[in-house]
Each structure stands twice: as C-alpha cells, then as structure tokens.
N, C-alpha and C positions, 0 to 999 in steps of 0.2 A: 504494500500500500504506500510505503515511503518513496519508492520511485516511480512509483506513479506520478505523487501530486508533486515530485519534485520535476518531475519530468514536465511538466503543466505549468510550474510555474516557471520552471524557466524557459519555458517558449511564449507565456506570456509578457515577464520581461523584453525577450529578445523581440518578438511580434512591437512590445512599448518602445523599443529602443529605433524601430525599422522608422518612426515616425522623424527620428531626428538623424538618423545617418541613414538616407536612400542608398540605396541600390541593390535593394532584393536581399544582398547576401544574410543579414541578419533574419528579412521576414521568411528567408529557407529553411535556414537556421530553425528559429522558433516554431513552424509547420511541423519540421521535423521532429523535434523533440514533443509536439502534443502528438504526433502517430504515433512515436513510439511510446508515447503513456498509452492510447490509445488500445496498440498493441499488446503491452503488458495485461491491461486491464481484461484482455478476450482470454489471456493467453491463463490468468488467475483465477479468475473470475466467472468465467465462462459468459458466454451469448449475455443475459443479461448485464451483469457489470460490464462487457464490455460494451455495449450500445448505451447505457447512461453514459461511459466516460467519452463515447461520443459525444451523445448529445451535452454534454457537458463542455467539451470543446468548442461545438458549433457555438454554444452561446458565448461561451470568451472571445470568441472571433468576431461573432456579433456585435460584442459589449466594447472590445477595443475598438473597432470598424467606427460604432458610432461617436463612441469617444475622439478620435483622430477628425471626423469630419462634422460634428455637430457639436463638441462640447470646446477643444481645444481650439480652434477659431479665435473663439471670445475669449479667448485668457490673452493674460501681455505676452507671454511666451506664443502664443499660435498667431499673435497679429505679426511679430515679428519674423516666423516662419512662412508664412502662406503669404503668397500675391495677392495684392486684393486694386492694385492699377492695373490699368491695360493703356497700351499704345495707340493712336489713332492714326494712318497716317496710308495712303497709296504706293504702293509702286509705278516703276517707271513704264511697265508696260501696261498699267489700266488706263495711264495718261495715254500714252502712245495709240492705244487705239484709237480714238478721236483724232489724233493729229492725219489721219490716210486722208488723201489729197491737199493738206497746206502747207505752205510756200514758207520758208527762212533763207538760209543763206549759212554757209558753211564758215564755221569759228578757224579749226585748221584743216589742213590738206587731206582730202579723205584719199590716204592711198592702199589698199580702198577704206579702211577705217578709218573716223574721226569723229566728231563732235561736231554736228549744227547747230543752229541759234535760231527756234521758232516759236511764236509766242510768247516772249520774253522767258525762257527755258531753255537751256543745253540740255541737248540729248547725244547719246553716244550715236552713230548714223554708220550704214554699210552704201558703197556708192555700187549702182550697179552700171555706172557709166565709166567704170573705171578711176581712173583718175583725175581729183578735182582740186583745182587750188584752192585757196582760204579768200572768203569773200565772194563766193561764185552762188549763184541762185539756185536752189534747188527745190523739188518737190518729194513729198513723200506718197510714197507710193504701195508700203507695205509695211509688215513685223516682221522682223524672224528672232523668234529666243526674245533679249530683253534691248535688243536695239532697231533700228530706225533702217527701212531699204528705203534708199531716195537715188532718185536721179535727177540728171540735169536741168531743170525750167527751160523749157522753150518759147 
C-alpha cells in the first residue's frame, strides 16, 4: 500500500511541477509513476483495488488539469506564467494582395530582386522583366511566397 500512494504522489508532484518546467519530460514522468501505482494496485489488490486506484488517478488528473487552467490563472504566480497579451498586427503578404495591379517605382536595382516603393511602403519585389535600375516605374502584377512579381510600367 506504501508504494502505491507513494507512487501517486509522486506523479502528482511531478504532473505539479510539469506546470512550471514545460516540456513533457516531467508530465511522462508523473503518468508514469501513477500507472505504475496503478499497476501495483491490480497486481495486490486484484480487479477491484485496482480500478479504484484508477479511478483514483483519473480524478488527480482531473483535479491538477483544473487547477493549472482554472484556478492558477488568478494567482500572482499564474498571471506571471501564462500570456494573457496578444499581438495585432498583418503580414507582408495580406498587404500585398491588394497591391496586384498598382504602380511604385523601384527603391534599388531589382537584379532581379529588390525593394519597391508603392503606396508609401517598401516591399521586397521579384522583376520579371529582368533587370531594373533604381527609380524605374513598375507595376505589380502578382505574389509568389512573401514578395512582390512586378514588371516594367509601360
């Protein structure tokens, strides 16, 4: 019976601890050690003891589960742990689709890659006209990946 609940509790520690050092290895760890209470308890105890010390399990799984995402939040230690900003902000290519057919003028040389100037915005550009000097009129004409296909304005 001693290794049993020692086995339980310290997969509930280590299960406690997975909260503050991520990355699986402790909450293996702690799984681990509640199967093999788990185990024990079929192995003593037979069919009944060992489906309580299941279900016994299930509910500290439970119990920690809610504790990590319901209770620890609101403490000063969970506001410091858990993100609670998020970033607002677009990439370059949800702009760039709206830019297909408007007109800039190229920042440097697109030989063939460079940087245009359209809409008061640099964007990185691929020239499919080959090579372009800096200053030269351009249109855009496509996306590919997270840059700009333009050719030459005519």
């Amino acid at each position: 019976m001693n290794a049993i609940l020692l086995l339980f509790i310290i997969g509930v520690i280590f299960l406690g601890f997975e909260v503050f050092l991520p990355g699986g290895i402790l909450g293996v760890f702690g799984g681990l050690a509640m199967l093999g209470g788990c185990g024990l308890a079929f192995a003593n105890y037979g069919i009944s003891g060992g489906s309580l010390a299941v279900l016994l399990a299930l509910v500290l799984v439970a119990l920690m589960l809610a504790f990590e995402f319901f209770i620890l939040p609101k403490t000063a230690i969970g506001k410091r742990l858990f993100l609670s900003a998020s970033i607002q902000g677009t990439t370059q290519a949800s702009r760039a689709k709206d830019l297909t057919g408007s007109c800039g003028k190229t920042v440097t040389a697109l030989a063939p890659s460079g940087y245009v100037f359209i809409d008061g915005h640099q964007h990185e550009a691929f020239s499919r006209s080959g090579f372009l000097e800096s200053g030269v009129p351009i249109k855009v004409i496509g996306l590919d990946n997270f840059r700009l296909i333009v050719t030459l304005e005519k």
